[in-house]
C-alpha positions as CSV (number, residue, x, y, z in Angstrom):
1,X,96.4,159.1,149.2
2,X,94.8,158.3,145.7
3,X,96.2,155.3,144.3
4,X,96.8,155.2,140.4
5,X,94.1,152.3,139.3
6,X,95.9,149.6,137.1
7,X,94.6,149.4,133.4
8,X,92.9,145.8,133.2
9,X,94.8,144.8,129.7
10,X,97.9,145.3,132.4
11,X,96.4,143.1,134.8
12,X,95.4,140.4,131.9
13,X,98.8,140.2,130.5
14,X,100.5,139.8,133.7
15,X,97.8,137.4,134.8
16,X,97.9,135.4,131.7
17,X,101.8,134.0,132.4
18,X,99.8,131.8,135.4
19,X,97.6,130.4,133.2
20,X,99.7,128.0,131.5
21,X,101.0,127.1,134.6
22,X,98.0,126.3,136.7
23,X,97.2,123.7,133.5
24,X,99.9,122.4,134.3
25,X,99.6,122.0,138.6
26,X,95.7,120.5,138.2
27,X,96.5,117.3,136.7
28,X,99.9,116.8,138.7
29,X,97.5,117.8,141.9
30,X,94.7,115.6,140.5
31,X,96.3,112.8,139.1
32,X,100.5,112.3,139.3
33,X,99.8,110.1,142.7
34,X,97.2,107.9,140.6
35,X,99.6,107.4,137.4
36,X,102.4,106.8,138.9
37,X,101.0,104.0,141.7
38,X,98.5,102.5,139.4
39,X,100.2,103.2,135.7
40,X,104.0,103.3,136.1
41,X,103.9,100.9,139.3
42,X,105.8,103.1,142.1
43,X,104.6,101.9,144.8
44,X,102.7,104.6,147.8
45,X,105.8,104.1,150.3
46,X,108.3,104.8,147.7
47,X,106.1,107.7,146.1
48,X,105.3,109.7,149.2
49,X,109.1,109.8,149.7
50,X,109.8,110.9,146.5
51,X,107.9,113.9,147.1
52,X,109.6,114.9,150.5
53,X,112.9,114.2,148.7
54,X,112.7,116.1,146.0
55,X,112.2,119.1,147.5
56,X,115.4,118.9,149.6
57,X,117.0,120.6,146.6
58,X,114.3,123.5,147.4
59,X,116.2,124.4,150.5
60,X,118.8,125.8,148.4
61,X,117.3,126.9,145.0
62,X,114.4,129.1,146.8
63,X,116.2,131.8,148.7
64,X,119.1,131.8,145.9
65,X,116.8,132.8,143.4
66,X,115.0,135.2,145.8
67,X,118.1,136.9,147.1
68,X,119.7,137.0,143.2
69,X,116.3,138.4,141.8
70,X,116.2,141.1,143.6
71,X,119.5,142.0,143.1
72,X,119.3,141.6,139.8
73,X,120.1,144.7,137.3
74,X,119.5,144.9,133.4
75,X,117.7,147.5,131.0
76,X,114.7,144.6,131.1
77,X,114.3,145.2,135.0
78,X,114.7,142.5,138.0
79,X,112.0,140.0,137.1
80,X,112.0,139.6,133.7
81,X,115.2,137.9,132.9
82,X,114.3,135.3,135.5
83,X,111.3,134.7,134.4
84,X,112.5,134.2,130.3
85,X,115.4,131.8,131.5
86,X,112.9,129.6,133.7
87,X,111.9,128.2,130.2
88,X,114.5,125.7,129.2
89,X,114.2,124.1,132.4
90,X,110.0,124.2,133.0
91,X,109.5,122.5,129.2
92,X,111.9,119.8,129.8
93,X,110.9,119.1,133.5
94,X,107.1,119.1,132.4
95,X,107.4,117.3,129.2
96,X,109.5,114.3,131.2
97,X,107.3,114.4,134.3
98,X,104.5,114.3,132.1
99,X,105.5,111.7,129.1
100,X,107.5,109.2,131.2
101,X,109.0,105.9,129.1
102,X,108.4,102.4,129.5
103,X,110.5,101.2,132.8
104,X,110.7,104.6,134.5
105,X,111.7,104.1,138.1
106,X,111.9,106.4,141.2
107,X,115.3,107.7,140.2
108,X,113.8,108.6,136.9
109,X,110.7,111.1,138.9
110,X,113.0,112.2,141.7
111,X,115.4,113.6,138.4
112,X,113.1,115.7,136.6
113,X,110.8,116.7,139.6
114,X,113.9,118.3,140.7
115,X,114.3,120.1,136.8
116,X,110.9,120.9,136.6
117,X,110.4,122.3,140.4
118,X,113.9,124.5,139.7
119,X,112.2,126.1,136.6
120,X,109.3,126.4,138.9
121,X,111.3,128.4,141.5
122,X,113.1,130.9,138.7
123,X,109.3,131.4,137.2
124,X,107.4,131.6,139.7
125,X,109.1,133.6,142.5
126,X,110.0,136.6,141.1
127,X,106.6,136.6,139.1
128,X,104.5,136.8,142.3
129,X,107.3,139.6,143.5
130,X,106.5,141.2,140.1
131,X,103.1,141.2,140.7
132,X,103.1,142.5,144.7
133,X,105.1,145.8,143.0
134,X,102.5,146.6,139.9
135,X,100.5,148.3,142.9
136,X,100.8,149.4,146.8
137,X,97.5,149.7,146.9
138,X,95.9,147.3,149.0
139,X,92.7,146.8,147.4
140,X,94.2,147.0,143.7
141,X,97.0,143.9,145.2
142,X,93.4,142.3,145.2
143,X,92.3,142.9,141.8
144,X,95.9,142.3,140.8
145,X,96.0,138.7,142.5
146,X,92.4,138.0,141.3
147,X,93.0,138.6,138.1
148,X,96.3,136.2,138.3
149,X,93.4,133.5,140.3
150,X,90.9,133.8,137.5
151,X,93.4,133.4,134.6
152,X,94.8,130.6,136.5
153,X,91.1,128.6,137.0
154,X,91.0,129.5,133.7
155,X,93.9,127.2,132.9
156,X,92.6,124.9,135.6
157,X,89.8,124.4,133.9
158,X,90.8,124.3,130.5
159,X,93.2,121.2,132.1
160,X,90.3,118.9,133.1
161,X,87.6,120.5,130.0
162,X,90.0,119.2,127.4
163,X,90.7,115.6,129.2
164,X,87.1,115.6,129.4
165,X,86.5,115.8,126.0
166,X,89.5,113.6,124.9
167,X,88.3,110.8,127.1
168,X,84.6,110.9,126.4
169,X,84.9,111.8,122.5
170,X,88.3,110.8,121.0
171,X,88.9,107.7,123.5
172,X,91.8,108.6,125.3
173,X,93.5,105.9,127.6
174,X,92.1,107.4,131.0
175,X,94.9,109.2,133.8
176,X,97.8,107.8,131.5
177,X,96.4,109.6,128.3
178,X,95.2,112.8,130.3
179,X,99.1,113.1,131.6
180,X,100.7,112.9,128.1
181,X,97.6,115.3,126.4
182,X,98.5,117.8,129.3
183,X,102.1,117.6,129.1
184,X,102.6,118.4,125.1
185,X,99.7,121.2,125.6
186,X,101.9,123.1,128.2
187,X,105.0,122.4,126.8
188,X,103.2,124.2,123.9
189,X,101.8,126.8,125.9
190,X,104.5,128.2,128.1
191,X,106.7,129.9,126.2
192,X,103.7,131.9,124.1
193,X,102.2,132.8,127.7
194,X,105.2,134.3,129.2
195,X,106.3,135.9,126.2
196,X,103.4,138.1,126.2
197,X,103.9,139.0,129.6
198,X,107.0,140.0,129.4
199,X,106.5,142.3,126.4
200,X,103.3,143.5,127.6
201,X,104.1,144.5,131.8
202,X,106.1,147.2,132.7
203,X,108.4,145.4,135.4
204,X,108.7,148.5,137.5
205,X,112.0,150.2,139.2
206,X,112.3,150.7,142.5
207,X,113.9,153.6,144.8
208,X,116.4,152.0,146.8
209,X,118.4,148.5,145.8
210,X,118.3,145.9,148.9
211,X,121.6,145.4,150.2
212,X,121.8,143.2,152.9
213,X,123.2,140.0,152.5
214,X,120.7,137.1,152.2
215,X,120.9,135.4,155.3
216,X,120.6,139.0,157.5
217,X,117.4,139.4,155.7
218,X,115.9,136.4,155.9
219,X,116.7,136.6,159.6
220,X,115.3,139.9,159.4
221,X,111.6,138.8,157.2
222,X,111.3,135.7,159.4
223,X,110.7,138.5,162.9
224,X,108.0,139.8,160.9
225,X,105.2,138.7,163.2
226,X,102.1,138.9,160.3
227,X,104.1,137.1,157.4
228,X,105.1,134.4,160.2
229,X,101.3,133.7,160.9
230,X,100.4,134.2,157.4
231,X,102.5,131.7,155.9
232,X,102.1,129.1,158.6
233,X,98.3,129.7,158.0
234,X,99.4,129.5,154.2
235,X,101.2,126.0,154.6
236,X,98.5,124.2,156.2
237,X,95.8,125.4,153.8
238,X,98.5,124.0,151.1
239,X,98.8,120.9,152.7
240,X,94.9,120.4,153.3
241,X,94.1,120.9,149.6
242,X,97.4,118.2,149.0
243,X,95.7,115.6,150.7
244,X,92.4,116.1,149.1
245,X,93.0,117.1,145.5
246,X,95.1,113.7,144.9
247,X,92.9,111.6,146.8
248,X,89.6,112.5,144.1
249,X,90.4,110.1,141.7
250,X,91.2,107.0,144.7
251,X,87.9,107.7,146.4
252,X,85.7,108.4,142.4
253,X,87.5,105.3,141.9
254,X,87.4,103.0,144.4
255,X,85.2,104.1,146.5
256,X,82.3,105.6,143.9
257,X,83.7,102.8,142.0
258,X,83.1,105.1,138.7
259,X,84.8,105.2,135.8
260,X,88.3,107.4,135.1
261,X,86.4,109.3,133.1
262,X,84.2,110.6,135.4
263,X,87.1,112.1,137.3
264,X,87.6,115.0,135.0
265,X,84.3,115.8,134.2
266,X,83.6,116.1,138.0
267,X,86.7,118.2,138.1
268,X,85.8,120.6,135.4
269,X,82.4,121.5,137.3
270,X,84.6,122.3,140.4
271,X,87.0,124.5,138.3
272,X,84.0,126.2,137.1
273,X,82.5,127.1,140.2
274,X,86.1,128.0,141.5
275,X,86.4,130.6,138.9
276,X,83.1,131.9,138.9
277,X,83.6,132.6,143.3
278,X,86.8,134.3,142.6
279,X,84.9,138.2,142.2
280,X,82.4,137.0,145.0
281,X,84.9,136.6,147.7
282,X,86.9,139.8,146.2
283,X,84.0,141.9,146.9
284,X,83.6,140.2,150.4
285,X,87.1,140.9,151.3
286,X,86.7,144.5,150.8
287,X,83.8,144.3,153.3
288,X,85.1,142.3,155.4
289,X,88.2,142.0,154.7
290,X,90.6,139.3,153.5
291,X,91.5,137.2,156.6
292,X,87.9,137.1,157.5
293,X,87.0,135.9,153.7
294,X,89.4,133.4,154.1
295,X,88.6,131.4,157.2
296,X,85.0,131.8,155.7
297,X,86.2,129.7,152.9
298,X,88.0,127.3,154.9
299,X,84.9,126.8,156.6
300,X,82.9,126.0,153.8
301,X,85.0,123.0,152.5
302,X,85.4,121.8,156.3
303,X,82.0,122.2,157.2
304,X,80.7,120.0,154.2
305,X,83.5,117.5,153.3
306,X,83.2,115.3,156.5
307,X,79.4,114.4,154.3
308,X,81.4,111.9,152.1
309,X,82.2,109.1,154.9
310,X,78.9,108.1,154.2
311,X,79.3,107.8,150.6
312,X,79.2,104.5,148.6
313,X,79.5,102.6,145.2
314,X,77.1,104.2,143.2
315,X,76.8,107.6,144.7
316,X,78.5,110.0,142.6
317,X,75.7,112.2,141.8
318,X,75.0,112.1,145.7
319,X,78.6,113.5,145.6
320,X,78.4,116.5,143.0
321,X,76.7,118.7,144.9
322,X,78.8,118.9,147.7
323,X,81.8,119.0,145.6
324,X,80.4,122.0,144.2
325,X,79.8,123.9,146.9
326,X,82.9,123.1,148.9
327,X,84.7,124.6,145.4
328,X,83.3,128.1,146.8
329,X,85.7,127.8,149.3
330,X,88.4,126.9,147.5
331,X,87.9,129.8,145.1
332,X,88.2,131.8,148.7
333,X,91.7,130.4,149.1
334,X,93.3,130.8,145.2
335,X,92.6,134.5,145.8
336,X,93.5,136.2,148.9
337,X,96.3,134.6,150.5
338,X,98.5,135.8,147.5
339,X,97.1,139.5,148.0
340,X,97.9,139.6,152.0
341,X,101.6,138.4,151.5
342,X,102.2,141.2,149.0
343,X,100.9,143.5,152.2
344,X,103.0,142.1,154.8
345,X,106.1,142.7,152.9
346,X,105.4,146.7,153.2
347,X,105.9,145.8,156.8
348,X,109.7,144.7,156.1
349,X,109.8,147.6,153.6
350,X,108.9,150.3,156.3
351,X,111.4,148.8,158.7
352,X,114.2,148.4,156.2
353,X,113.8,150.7,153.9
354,X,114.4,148.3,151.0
355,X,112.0,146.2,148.9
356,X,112.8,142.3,148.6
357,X,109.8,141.3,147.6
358,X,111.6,138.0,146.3
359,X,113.0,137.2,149.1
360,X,109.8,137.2,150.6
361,X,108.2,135.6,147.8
362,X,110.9,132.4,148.0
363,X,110.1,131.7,151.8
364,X,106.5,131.4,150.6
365,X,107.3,129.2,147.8
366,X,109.6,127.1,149.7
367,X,106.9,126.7,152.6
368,X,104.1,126.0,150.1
369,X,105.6,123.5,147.8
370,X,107.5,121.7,151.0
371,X,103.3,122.2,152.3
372,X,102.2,120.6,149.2
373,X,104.6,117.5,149.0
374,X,104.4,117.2,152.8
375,X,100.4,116.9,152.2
376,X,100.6,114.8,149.3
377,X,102.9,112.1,151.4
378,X,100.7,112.6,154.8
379,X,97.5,111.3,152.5
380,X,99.9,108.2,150.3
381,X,101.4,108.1,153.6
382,X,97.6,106.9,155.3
383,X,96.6,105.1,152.4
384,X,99.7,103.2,153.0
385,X,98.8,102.5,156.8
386,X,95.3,101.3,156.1
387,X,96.6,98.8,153.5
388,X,94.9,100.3,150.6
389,X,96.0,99.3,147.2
390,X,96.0,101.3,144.0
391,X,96.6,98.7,141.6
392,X,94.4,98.3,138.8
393,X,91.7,95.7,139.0
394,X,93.2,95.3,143.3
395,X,90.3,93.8,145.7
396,X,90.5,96.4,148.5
397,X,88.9,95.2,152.0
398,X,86.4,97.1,153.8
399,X,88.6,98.6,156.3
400,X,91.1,99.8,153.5
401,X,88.2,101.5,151.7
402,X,87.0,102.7,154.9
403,X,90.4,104.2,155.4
404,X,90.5,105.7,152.1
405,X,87.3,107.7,153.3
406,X,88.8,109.0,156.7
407,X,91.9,110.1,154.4
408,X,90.0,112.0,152.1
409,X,86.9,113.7,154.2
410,X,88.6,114.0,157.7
411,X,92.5,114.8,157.3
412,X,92.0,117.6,155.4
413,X,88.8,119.2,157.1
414,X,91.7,118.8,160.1
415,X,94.2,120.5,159.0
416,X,91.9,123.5,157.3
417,X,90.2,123.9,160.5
418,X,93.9,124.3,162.0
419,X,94.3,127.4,159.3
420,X,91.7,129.1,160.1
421,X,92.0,129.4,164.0
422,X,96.1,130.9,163.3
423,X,94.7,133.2,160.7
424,X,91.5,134.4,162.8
425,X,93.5,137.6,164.8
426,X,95.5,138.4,161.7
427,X,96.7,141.7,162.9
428,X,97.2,143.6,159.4
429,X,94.1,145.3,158.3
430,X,93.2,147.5,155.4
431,X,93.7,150.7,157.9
432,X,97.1,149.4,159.2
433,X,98.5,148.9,155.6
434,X,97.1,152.0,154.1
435,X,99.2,154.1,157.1
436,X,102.2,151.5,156.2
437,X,102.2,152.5,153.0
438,X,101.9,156.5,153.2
439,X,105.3,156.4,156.1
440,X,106.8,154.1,152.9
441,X,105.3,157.3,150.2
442,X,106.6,159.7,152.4
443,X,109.9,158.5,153.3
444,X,110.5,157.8,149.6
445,X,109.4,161.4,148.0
446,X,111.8,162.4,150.9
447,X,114.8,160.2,149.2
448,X,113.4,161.7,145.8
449,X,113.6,165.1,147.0
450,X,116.9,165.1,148.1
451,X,118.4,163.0,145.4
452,X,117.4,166.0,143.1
453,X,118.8,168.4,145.2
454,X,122.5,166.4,145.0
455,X,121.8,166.5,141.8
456,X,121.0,170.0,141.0
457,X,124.1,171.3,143.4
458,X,126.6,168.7,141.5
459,X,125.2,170.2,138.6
460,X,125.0,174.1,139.2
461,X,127.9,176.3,137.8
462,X,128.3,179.8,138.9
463,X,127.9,182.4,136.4
């Protein structure tokens, strides 16, 4: 069956409420670890804790606001209204995350981690459950989530081009200054972002309301064999990239021993190339398809990261190229694993006959933020263990630099490595979902068809 291709201004405007947010996720990826060990003084220990912890709350807030969005009913639609009232709570989190006072203590980040991550959960999930229902096409899920990818590097790199510029032309105060710049540009940001998406996206009806109650349907989505292996595939990539993004500016730093401000422009070369790869491996996953594109990205940073253990002071520009080409791979992984959950929950739709995309999409952001803090503790976590110190001006021995370089080329070409053998005999295929979704067309032109007829006999009055 001929599926209806989506109008790209569609695809822009939805894509364009992630744009915003991805400025925002670079520089807490790239640099919260670094400003609050070296800048604010938390110590690693105390900061790779604060990470776990704050995402206990997650546990709770996740499936609520899965399970509520989709039962959600208003004139707007499902996703909207979730996705308006995440605002309040994602300004203020960001803004205090971001712009922290003089004397803030772990109690201080654990508080508005937990605001900002609950406005991250009422954005976010029913935005990626929007998105998986513009289409149920499975190569237009792909132009759908590319388009979302490439608005989001776009924000990416927009976050390290203008600390880049701040720091090399208006002589902004390094990680510290690149924090507060990013912070009062989002909080700026946001609200204009969303509100065009909302205005601009039809957020779509659907046939049949989900009914059961939350905990039979998560019991339900968690037998689905190919979102199990997915999202355990998912995690790990997750937690790979959060023990490598963060550690970029220890090993530029201490290792390279360059300056902060080569950090972003390093970063912004990265972004680029990320962007640029995203219609590359879109076109690949239609010939190959996207499983296979993605373990062919995973390979690409594995195969070339384990290159800087035998980096020193003084061999940055040895580094760029390899950065560069390990972003190809990366660019792999912003793009496809968001298209193949939005096909595994046809699966769940076909069994139950009811679409809770939400619900779906709140396991997966429960499993990749608990991913990403887990990964971003495993890698403070071993620069803890090696007695590495993040201090400004701190003497570092040789065997705590040494450490620092395991940490950053080896853990995470581990874990990727890991992803990619779960992920290699992903069962759903292009073929598999196409047939998915014509039982799911049939079964609901069925349900159409004899909703009419009710209709039309409650209706009819004998002459």
């Amino acid at each position: 069956m001929e599926k209806a291709r989506l109008k790209n201004s569609t695809l822009f405007f939805y894509g364009l409420a992630d744009f915003p947010v991805m400025l925002a996720v670079m520089p807490m990826m790239l640099y919260l670890n670094k400003f609050y060990a070296t800048d604010v003084g938390i110590s690693l220990i105390d900061l790779a804790n604060i990470l776990l912890f704050a995402r206990i709350f997650d546990l709770i807030t996740d499936p609520l606001v899965g399970y509520l969005s989709d039962h959600t009913r208003t004139r707007w639609g499902r996703r909207k209204p979730w996705v308006v009232a995440s605002l309040p709570f994602l300004m203020l989190g960001i803004y205090k995350v971001y712009l922290p006072p003089d004397g803030a203590d772990i109690w201080y980040l654990v508080t508005w981690l937990m605001v900002m991550w609950l406005g991250w959960t009422m954005l976010m999930i029913p935005y990626y459950a929007w998105g998986a229902e513009l289409s149920t096409d499975y190569d237009e899920r792909t132009r759908v989530t590319g388009w979302r990818a490439a608005l989001g590097s776009f924000g990416s790199l927009l976050s390290i081009t203008i600390p880049a510029v701040a720091v090399l032309w208006f002589n902004v105060d390094g990680i510290a200054g690149i924090m507060n710049l990013t912070g009062i540009a989002v909080v700026i940001l946001i609200p204009i972002a969303i509100t065009l998406t909302v205005l601009n996206v039809e957020d779509k009806p659907h046939t049949k309301a989900a009914s059961l109650q939350a905990f039979d349907g998560l019991k339900i989505m968690l037998k689905n064999g190919s979102f199990r292996w997915l999202v355990i595939a998912f995690m790990l990539s997750s937690m790979g990239l959060a023990v490598l993004m963060p550690m970029n500016a220890f090993f530029v730093a201490s290792v390279l021993q360059e300056p902060e401000s080569s950090i972003p422009i390093l970063m912004f070369f990265t972004s680029m190339i990320a962007l640029l790869s995203i219609p590359m491996w879109v076109a690949i996953s239609k010939r190959i398809g996207k499983h296979r594109a993605w373990i062919s990205g995973l390979l690409v940073v594995s195969i070339l990261s384990p290159a800087f253990i035998f980096l020193g002071p003084g061999d940055f520009p040895l580094m760029v190229p390899f950065a560069l080409v390990s972003a190809l791979g990366v660019g792999a992984f912003q793009t496809l694993p968001n298209s193949m959950k939005a096909d595994v929950i046809d699966i769940d739709t076909a069994r139950t006959g009811e679409n809770r995309a939400a619900m779906f999409f709140s396991a997966w952001s429960l499993a990749t933020k608990f991913a990403g803090s887990l990964g971003g503790s495993l890698g403070l976590w071993a620069l803890h263990f090696v007695g590495f110190d993040p201090a400004n001006g701190a003497v570092n021995s040789p065997e705590a630099i040494m450490g620092l370089k395991f940490t950053y080329a080896l853990l995470p070409t581990s874990i990727f490595i890991i992803a990619g053998l779960i992920i290699w005999n992903y069962p759903l295929t292009r073929e598999r979902q196409q047939r998915i979704r014509d039982a799911i067309d049939r079964r609901d032109a069925r349900r159409q068809s004899s909703a009419e007829a009710a209709t039309a006999a409650a209706t009819y009055t004998p002459d």
